[in-house]
Residue, then its C-alpha position, 0 to 999 in steps of 0.5 A: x746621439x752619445x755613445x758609449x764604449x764600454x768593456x763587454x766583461x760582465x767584471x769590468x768594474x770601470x765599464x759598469x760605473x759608466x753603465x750605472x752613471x748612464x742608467x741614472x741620466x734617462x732623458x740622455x742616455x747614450x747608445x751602448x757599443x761593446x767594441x773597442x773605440x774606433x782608433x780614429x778617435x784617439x781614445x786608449x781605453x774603455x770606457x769612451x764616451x763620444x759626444x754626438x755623431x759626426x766629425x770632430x765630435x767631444x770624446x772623453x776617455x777613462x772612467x772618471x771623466x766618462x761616468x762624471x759627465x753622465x752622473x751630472x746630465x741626471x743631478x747624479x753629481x751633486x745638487x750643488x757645488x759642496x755636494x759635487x765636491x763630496x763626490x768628487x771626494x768619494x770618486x778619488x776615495x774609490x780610485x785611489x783607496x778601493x780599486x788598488x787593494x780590491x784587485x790585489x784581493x781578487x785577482x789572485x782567486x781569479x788567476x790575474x797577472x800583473x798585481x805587486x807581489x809584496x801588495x798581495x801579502x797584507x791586501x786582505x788586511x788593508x782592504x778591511x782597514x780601507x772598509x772599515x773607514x767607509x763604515x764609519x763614514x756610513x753610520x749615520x748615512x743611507x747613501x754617500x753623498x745627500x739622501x739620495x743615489x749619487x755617483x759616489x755610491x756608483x763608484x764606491x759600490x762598483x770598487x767593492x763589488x769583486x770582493x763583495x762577490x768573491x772575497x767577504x765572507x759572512x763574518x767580514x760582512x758582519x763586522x762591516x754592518x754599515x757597508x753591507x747595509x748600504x751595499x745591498x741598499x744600491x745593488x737593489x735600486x732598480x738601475x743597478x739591477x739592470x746593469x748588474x743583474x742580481x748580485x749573490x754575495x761571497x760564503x767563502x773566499x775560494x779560487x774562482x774561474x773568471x765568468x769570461x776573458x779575465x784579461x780586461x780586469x787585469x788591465x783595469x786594475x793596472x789603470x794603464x792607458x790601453x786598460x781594454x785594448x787588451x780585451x777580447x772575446x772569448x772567441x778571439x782570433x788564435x793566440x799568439x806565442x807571448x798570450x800562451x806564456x802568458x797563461x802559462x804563467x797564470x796556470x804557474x801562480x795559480x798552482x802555488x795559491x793553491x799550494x799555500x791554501x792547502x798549506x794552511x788547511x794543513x796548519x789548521x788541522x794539525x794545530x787546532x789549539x794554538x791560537x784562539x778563534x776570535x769571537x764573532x761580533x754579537x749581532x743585536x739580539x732582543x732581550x725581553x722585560x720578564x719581572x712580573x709588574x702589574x700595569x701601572x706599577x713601577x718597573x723594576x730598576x734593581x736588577x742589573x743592566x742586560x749586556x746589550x739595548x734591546x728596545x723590547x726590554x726597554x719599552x716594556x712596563x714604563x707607559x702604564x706607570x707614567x700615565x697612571x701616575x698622572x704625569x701628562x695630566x696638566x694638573x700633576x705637581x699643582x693643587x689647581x690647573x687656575x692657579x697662576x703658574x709663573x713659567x707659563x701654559x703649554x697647550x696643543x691639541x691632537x690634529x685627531x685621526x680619523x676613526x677608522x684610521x690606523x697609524x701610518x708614518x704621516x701619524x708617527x712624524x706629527x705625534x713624535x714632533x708634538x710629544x717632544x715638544x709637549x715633553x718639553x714644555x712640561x719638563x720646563x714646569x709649564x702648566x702643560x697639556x697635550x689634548x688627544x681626540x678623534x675625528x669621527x670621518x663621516x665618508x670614510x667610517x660610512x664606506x667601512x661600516x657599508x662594507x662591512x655590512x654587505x659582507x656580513x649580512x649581505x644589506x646596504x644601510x638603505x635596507x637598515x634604515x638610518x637610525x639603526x646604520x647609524x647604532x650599527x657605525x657606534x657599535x663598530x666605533x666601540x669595538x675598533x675605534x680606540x685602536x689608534x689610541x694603542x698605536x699612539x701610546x705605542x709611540x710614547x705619546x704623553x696625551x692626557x687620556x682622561x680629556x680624550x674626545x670623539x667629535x661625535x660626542x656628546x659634548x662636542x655635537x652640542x658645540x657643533x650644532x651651536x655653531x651652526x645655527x649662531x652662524x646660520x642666523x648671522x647669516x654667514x652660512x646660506x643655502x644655494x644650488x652650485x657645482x659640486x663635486x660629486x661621488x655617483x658611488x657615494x651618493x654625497x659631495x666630496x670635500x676638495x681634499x678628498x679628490x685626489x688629482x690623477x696626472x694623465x699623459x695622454x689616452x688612458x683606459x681607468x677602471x671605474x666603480x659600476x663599469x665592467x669594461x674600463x673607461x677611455x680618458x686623455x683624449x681631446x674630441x673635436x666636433x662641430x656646431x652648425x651656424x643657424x642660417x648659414x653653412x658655416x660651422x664652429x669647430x669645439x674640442x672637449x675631453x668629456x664629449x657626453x657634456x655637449x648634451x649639455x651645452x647652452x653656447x659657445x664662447x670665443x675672445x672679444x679680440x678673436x678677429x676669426x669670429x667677430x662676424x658671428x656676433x649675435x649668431x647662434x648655433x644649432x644642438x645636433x640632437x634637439x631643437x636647441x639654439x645655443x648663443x655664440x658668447x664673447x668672453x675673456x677667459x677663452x684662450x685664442x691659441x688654444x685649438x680653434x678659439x671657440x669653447x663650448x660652454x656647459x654651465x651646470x657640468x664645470x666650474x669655468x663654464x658656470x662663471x661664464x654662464x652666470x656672466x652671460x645669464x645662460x640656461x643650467x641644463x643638468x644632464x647627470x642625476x645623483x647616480x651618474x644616469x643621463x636625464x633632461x637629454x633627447x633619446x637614445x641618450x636618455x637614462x643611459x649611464x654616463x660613460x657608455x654615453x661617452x661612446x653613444x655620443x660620440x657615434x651618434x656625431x660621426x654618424x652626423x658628420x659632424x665629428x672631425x678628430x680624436x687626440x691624445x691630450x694631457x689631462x688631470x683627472x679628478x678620482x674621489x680618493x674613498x671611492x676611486x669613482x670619476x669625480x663629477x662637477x653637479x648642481x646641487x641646493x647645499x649649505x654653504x659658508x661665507x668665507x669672504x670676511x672671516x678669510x680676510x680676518x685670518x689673512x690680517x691675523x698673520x700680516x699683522x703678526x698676531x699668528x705666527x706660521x713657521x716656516x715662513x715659506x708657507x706665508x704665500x700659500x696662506x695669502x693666496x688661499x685666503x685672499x682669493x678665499x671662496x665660499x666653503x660648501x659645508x652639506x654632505x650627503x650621508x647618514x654617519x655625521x652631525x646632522x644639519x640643525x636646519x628644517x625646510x618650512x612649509x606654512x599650511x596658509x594661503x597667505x604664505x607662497x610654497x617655498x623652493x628648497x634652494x630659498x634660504x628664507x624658507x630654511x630655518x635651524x633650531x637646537x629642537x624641533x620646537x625652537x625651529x617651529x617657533x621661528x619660523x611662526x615668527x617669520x611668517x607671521x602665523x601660528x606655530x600649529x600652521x608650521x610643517x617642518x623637515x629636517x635637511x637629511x644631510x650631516x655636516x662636512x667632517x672639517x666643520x667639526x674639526x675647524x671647532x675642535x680647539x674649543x669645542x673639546x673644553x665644553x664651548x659655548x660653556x664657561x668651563x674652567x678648562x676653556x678659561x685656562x687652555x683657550x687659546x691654545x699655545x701651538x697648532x702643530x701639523x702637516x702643511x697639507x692641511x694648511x687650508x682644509x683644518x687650519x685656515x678653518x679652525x683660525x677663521x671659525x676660532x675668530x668668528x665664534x670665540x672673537x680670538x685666534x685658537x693659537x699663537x702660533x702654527x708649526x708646519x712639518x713636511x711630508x713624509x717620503x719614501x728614501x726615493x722621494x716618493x709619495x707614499x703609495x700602496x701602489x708603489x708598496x712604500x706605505x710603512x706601518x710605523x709599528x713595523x719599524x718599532x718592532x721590525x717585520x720581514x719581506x713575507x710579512x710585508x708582501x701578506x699585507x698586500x694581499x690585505x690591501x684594495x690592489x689589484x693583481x698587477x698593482x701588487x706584483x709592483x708594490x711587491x718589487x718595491x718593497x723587495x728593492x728597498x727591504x730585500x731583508x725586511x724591516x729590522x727591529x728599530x724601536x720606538x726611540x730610534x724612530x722617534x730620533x730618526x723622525x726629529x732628525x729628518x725633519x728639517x723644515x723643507x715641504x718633503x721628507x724622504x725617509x730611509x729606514x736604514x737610518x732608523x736603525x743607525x739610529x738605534x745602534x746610537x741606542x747601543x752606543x748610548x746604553x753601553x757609555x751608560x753601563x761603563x759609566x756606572x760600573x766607573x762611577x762604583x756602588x757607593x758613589x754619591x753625587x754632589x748637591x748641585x752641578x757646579x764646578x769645584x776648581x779642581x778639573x782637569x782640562x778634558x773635565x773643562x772641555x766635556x763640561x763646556x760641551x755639554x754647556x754648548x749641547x744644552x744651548x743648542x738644545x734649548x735654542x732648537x726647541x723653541x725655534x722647531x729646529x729639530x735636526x739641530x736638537x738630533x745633531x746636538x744630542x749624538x754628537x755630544x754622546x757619541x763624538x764628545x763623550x764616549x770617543x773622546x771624554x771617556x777614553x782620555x779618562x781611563x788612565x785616570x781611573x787607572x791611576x785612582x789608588x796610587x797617591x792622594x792626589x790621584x784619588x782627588x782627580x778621579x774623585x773630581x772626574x766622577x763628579x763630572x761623569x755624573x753631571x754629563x750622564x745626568x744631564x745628557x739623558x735630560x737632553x734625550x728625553x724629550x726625543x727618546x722617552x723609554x731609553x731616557x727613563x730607563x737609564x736616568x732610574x739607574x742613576x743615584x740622585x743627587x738629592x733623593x729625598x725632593x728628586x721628581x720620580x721620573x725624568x719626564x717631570x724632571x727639569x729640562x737643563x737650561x743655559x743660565x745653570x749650566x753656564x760653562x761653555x768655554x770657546x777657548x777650551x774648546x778651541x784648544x781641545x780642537x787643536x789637541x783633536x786635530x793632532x791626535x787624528x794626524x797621528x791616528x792617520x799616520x798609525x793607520x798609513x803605516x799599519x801600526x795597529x797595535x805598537x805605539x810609537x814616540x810622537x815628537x810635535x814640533x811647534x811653532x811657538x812657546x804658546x803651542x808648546x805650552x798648549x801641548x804640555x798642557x794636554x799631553x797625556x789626553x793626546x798620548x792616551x786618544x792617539x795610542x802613543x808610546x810617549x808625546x815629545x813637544x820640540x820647538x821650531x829649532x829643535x831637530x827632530x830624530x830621524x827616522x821619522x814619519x812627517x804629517x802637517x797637523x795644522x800651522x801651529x804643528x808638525x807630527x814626527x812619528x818615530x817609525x825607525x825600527x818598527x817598520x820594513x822600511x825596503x817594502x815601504x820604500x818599494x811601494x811608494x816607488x811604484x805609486x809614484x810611478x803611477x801619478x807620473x803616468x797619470x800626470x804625464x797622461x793628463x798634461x798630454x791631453x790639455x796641451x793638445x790644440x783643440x782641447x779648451x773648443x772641443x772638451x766640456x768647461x766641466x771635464x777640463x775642471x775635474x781635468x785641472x782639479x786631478x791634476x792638482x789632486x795627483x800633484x798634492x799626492x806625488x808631493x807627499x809620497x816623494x817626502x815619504x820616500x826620502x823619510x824612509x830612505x833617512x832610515x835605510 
């Protein structure tokens, strides 16, 4: 086993990464020792890690090394090489930035020695500056590297932890919103809590007393070789004379840190009105919509803009204007939904929600795909139309309406009697059932309400009992006694979707609905059998011991040499005269156990198979309620889990019970009602699917249906080329009941049938057409006919496998059917690929001869940001309104109390919630979350979604709102756009490039559209607003605002300028719609239109931008301005290298050629105003360049010479580049020592020598660099 010595100082940073690195690696982690290394291990510093336990073992010292081969043993490093380059990156960042200036922050407060006075001076300023970067590199990230924990957030977050605790004030911490956000995101991941307990974070930056020895800080900021050496416990040996010095001159520097404070009190209060208190950032507030508008009348768009976007103000107002001006109606803009319409039909329906249901982010995923999909084809001008509708969910209404009944009234539906449960379930669907239909129009849906179905309708029931019995008198649906799985609570076979699989390890005790004490499962019984006529016996294992009491014989392997002298034996019942026959049969596996099986064919799916093949009795032992029946006593009407004990002892008091262990098991739990799912024989209705599942197989092999992503295609074929027969009857009252009637014939000429005989069943749309055919059937008048109506309804997913056509009024001619069947898309979760999809293509072919859909889009699974399905359990289930409208860590532990859990259940839904919204839930909106929704969903299986994104999200809505509002306010009162967006010949360079991206951002729209790539739709739109147009186009821009009133020409550019601002806020805002509907609107309504008197009303009918108009995409203009782009952050760097925040400097660029100087003629006032210089001077290669300069490499075309001569303190500069090269030396000198050793390349990890090699390489590089620097400044001095 491993071990790690780490520093025992609760501050040690270094020591706490490899602690975290260690936490995040459980199959591998190692034991922790707080000592130092022993010194035969050559290790100089904690921590070290020690691969194995004897002699000669690997040892890998300092931090880096220790916490990387952690990190990687638990995927902490990277899930691929561009991934481990990115923490390895993160990991340098955190050394070689943070650590240095988070120490030269701290120490001081905590009265350290041996941090650089001149560092000290301008720390607080660097170190914000250093965070300032990790800010923006967050904005659109919860976590550093991938979408989950990484060694880089371990490294980056244990580098900031002392000035998180001890050094940022609240208001440095509202400046950093990103950092904080994701600080607070790792410290409260379960493995950082561990390590680090609960951190409480700084209210004021005062001197603090170290929580013990400080002197293993000291020297892990000095990052020397024996930085814990130095590391003792407070209850150390007596201090020598150099440790008391020592801390005499802590006491000194302590002093006069104090001294200076008070100074600076003192200055404060002498003079309060000298310098002007910085304003603090202004958090986003929420502004309400307050203009009285009627629903349905248009928002008022007169009165100015609020200072800040504030989704309450926003969404306000604009859903009941859209849907009252009919704008998601098919029929909007034309005189008739027949008439041809060149651009073509859009058709999708709804996979329709259950009734009962309320929106969960699995809703809110799917509804933001199909309505930016819908918005999209309808701003296309097709004939568009997004169907809405609900699922009337036969179990799950059933279970709420009984409940509710039994609460209120204290009477089960049996007490009701079934025609009045069933007005009591209508009554219940009329006062709560349109509530997801507020939710959805919450989200911005564009359904068309006035074709809004319930599968429980009128029209829709008609559609479902014409199936039925067209299917039923082709024979396609029959009448057989199977195994099915059964729910004793509910009284009704359960669909396999509503069986949830529970994954057991081993013995587990489960509660189970009607059973006080919880029931044992995940062990194996061994019994067994007696030979008849001999004294041998066969030992059989079984997980459900009470079953035996149903078995009709053993079974073990044709090739099973132990047993092929039992041939034509049998086995004795130990409980009743029963022989049961020793069967051979492939499916047994020899190696499992001892070979033999005991087979039980009316109680498992394999055990029937093999008593079909081997023509064996069907003894069902369990009746509807889970009571024993056709069993000897004492076992006869016992309940079917005290049985379990019952047998079980009863074997033991035989002597024929031989071992009980711990198994691995799956237990199959009926999701409504968390009963034990049990396989019963039952006469049902099912469907035969063997042909009508190769015709769907054939659709998609042949490439008449299309399914996307195409990694589904295998889970199609298997599902439908292995496709078995779909039991259709469900036990309940609520539903569409069976159009089927069981026949009695009062004729001695006709036998009485069984209720398993189809040929005794007959369906009929009345009870008078039934009559009618069964009189035919059986040959005798219609008065000698009884009938009886199956009391059982329709399995849900029959109804839904219809909905694409049933909801235009099929099997009616209807010109909505003519029109929008088939539909164009099926749009939903891969989840339900076989259970509604398969279904509706196989039902869509067999009853209308064509495919319901061209085509069948699936989106992934919606995850916590910790990749776990969602769970009330876990306390990671969000409501989607929650993030609309943000909620706190109070209201989310109320909903729990809500909930079905049970108290230990909800004390750890608790935590979770806690550990990943210790703030709660912010306000994020309905276009963020939307954005966020669309961005997320790649086409992978999962979705790990983090609502800290969302609310980077919705600062891109600030950013965008503020861009738009600057924009307008450039644009001026009477600006009037030109007819159409085209080029007039007179742009200037930076108007090319913004042009050209736009042109770039409209392909890359369109092509993300019509292929469901929705993150490059996100990444397209934010990177043209943000990246593009607002840290780029607008600022270049301003001087020529600026300058618009000197001279003519002046005013022709700006002139020009505003007529392509226009353009890239008009069309920007089309891009945006789809996705983020109420923001699009509300700004789009603030623009002047180009030509008012024809322009849509609304951006949502308002044309989709489209390639072949703006057709200006320019890759040499691009290229160029990424060469300017390129310079311009060179000279930021440098700026930032040596602190020029506000003083601009003269650039001089050496070029290589005559072309590059040209180039940077061309584009010098854009790179002049984007870098903040004082003036930018192009050189050729042989002209010298002034000294006194800083040097920085923009590319192989440039050099960027920044004059610093005169604005910088060149003896401090100097002075700290010496003391970092003394440091790479070190490192250098350190690093070499340790690969030349002999035994290095056998005893060191092929990994650790790699990051050996890279750092050495990297400490090259960087010692380079600062010996050029050095001899810059020493130019100057």
């Amino acid at each position: 086993m491993a071990s790690l010595y780490v520093s025992p100082h609760p501050d040690d940073f270094r020591s706490l990464l490899a602690l975290l690195a260690a936490e995040f690696c459980p199959s591998s982690r190692p034991r922790t020792i707080t000592e130092d290394p022993p010194a035969s291990l050559n290790a100089r510093s904690r921590p070290t890690l020690v691969l194995g336990s004897g002699e000669g073992d690997s040892v890998l010292s300092g931090t880096s090394a220790v916490a990387w081969y952690l990190a990687s043993q638990g995927k902490g490093a990277g899930v691929d090489a561009k991934q481990q380059s990115q923490v390895w990156q993160w990991l340098s960042f955190a050394d070689n930035e943070l650590t240095p200036v988070s120490c030269a922050v701290v120490f001081p407060l905590m009265g350290m020695m041996g941090v650089d006075k001149k560092l000290q001076q301008s720390s607080r300023a660097e170190l914000l500056r250093v965070l300032k970067v990790l800010d923006q590199a967050l904005e659109p990230r919860t976590f550093l590297v991938g979408e989950s924990v990484t060694l880089a957030d371990m490294a980056v977050a244990t580098a900031v932890l002392l000035p998180f605790r001890y050094a940022l004030e609240p208001p440095d911490r509202k400046v950093l919103t990103n950092v904080t956000r994701w600080f607070t995101t790792c410290i409260n991941q379960p493995q950082f809590l561990k390590v680090l307990g609960k951190i409480s974070l700084c209210e004021k930056m005062v001197p603090v007393t170290p929580r013990t020895n400080a002197a293993a800080n000291a020297n892990a900021a000095n990052a020397s070789p024996a930085a814990d050496d130095a590391s003792a416990t407070a209850n150390g040996p007596p201090k020598t004379e150099a440790q008391l010095k020592k801390e005499a001159k802590k006491r000194e520097k302590m002093e006069k840190f104090q001294q200076k404070k008070e100074m600076e009190e003192k200055k404060k209060k002498q003079a309060p009105t000298e310098k002007k208190a910085k304003p603090e950032k202004k958090e986003l507030g929420v502004i309400t919509y307050d203009v009285p508008t009627p629903p349905g009348e248009k928002k008022d768009v007169v009165s100015p803009l609020p200072d800040s976007y504030s989704p309450q103000y926003v969404e306000a107002a604009w859903y009941s204007w859209w849907e009252k001006q009919g704008f998601f109606k098919p029929e909007y803009g034309r005189k008739s939904i027949s008439e041809p319409n060149p651009r073509g039909v859009f058709m999708m329906c709804i996979p329709p929600p259950n009734v009962t249901g309320s929106l969960h982010l699995g809703h809110a995923l799917t509804n933001a795909i199909q309505d930016c999909l819908t918005r999209w084809h309808r701003m296309r001008g097709e004939t568009t139309l997004w169907n809405p509708g609900c699922d009337h969910a036969g179990i799950a209404t059933q279970v709420v309406v009984e409940k509710k009944l039994m609460r209120e009234r204290g009477m089960s539906r049996h007490d009701l009697g079934r025609e009045n449960f069933i007005q009591e379930v209508w009554k219940w669907k009329n006062e709560k059932g349109d509530r997801i239909y507020h939710q959805l129009k919450k989200l911005g849906s564009s359904l068309d309400w006035d074709r809004a179905c319930f599968t429980m309708d009128t029209k829709l029931s008609y559609a479902v009992q014409e199936a039925f019995i067209r299917m039923h008198e082709e024979g396609v649906i029959y009448r057989s006694k199977r195994l099915v799985n059964w729910s004793c609570t509910l009284n009704s076979a359960i669909s396999d979707i509503e069986v949830d699989k529970k994954e057991l390890t081993g013995r587990t005790l489960l509660p189970v609905p009607g059973y006080k004490e919880k029931v044992e499962f995940g062990v194996l019984v061994s019994f067994a059998y007696k030979i008849d006529g001999s004294d041998e016996e066969v030992i059989v294992a079984t997980t459900r011991i009470e079953t035996m009491l149903g078995d009709s014989a053993v079974a073990v392997h044709p090739d099973d040499t132990r047993y092929q002298h039992l041939r034509g034996k049998t086995v004795l019942h130990p409980f009743c005269d029963r022989k049961m026959p020793i069967v051979f049969d492939d499916f047994v596996d020899m190696s499992f156990g001892t070979g033999a099986v005991k087979i039980t064919p009316a109680h498992d799916h394999n055990d029937y198979d093999v008593g079909e093949r081997h023509n064996l009795a069907f003894i069902n032992i369990l009746d509807e309620n889970g009571l024993l029946i056709n069993v000897p006593p004492p076992f006869l009407g016992m309940k079917r889990f005290e049985a379990r004990k019952a047998v079980l002892q009863a074997l033991k008091d035989r002597g024929q019970f031989k071992e009980v262990k711990d198994n691995p098991m799956v237990v199959p739990v009926c999701s409504r009602s968390k009963d034990i799912v049990e396989p019963l024989l039952k006469p049902q209705w099912y469907v035969n699917c063997a042909d009508m599942g190769k015709q769907a197989a054939d659709a998609v092999r042949e490439g008449r249906l299309k399914i996307i992503p195409d990694h589904h295609l295998k889970t199609w074929f298997n599902w439908m080329d292995n496709i078995r027969d779909w039991c259709i009857s469900r036990q309940l009252w609520w539903g569409h009941r069976i159009p089927a009637y069981f026949v009695t014939v009062n004729d001695p000429s006709a036998k009485p049938g069984e209720d398993m005989d189809g040929h005794y069943w007959v369906s009929g749309r009345t009870e008078e057409e039934a009559r009618e055919k069964a009189a035919k059937r059986f040959n005798v008048s219609a008065d000698k006919i009884a009938l009886r109506q199956d009391e059982d309804v329709l399995d849900t997913w029959f109804s839904s496998g219809i909905f694409p056509f049933s909801i235009f009024g099929w099997p009616n001619e209807t010109q909505d059917l003519n029109v929008f069947y088939p539909g164009t898309l099926l749009e939903t979760g891969h989840d339900i690929l076989f259970f509604w999809v398969a279904r509706m293509v196989m039902m869509g072919l067999k009853l209308t001869g064509k495919l319901p859909f061209k085509e069948v889009y699936l989106h992934a699974v919606v995850r916590d940001a910790h990749g776990r399905k969602m769970s009330k359990s876990l306390g990671n289930v969000i409501d989607p309104l929650d993030v609309i409208t943000g909620i706190s860590l109070e209201g989310l532990h109320a909903q729990l109390k809500d909930s079905n859990l049970d108290p230990l259940e909800v004390e750890k839904a608790k935590q979770g919630q806690k550990s990943d919204y210790p703030s709660g839930i912010p306000e994020c909106g309905t276009d963020a979350l939307r954005f966020a929704l669309c961005a997320y969903s790649s086409q992978g299986r999962d979705i790990n979604l983090d609502v800290n994104r969302i609310l980077g999200y919705r600062h891109f809505c600030n950013k965008l709102w503020n861009a738009v509002k600057f924009a307008m306010k450039t644009l001026g009162d009477n600006f009037v756009p030109s007819e159409k967006a085209q080029l007039c010949g007179e742009e200037s360079v930076t108007d090319r490039w913004i042009l050209s991206r736009l042109s770039a951002a409209v392909g890359l729209c369109g092509a993300g559209f019509q292929a469901y790539d929705f993150p490059t739709i996100t990444t397209a739109i934010y990177n043209f607003w943000l990246y593009e147009l607002c840290d780029v186009y607008l600022e270049s821009v301003k001087p020529v605002f600026s300058k618009a009133e000197e001279d003519g020409a002046s005013q022709r550019q700006a002139l020009v300028c505003r007529q392509t601002l226009y353009t890239c806020l008009e069309v920007g805002l089309r891009l945006l719609a789809p996705i983020m509907p109420f923001v699009g609107e509300e700004l789009f309504q603030r623009l002047p239109r180009r030509r008012p008197q024809d322009n849509p009303p609304s951006i949502s009918v308002t044309p989709y931008p489209e390639t072949d108009e703006f057709c200006w995409h320019s890759e040499e203009v691009d290229r160029q301005m990424e060469f300017v782009m390129t310079v311009v952050k060179t000279i930021r760097s440098l700026r930032a290298d040596y602190n020029l925040t506000k003083t601009r400097a003269d650039c001089y660029l050496q070029c290589i050629d005559s072309e590059t100087v040209s180039l940077v003629d061309k584009y010098s006032l854009q790179i002049q105003t984007l870098s903040y210089s004082q003036a930018i001077i192009p050189l050729t290669a042989n002209q010298p360049v002034p000294e006194g300069c800083a040097v920085a490499i923009a590319s192989d075309r440039c050099t960027v010479n920044l004059m610093l001569k005169g604005l910088i303190d060149v003896e401090k500069e100097v002075a700290k580049l010496m003391t970092k090269k003394g440091d790479l030396e070190k490192q250098m000198e350190k690093l070499t020592e340790k690969m030349a050793k002999s035994d290095y390349k056998e005893k060191v990890p092929v990994k650790v020598q790699e990051l050996d090699a890279e750092k050495l390489r990297q400490s090259q590089i960087e010692l380079e660099k600062v010996k050029e620097a050095t001899d810059n400044f020493k130019k100057m001095m």
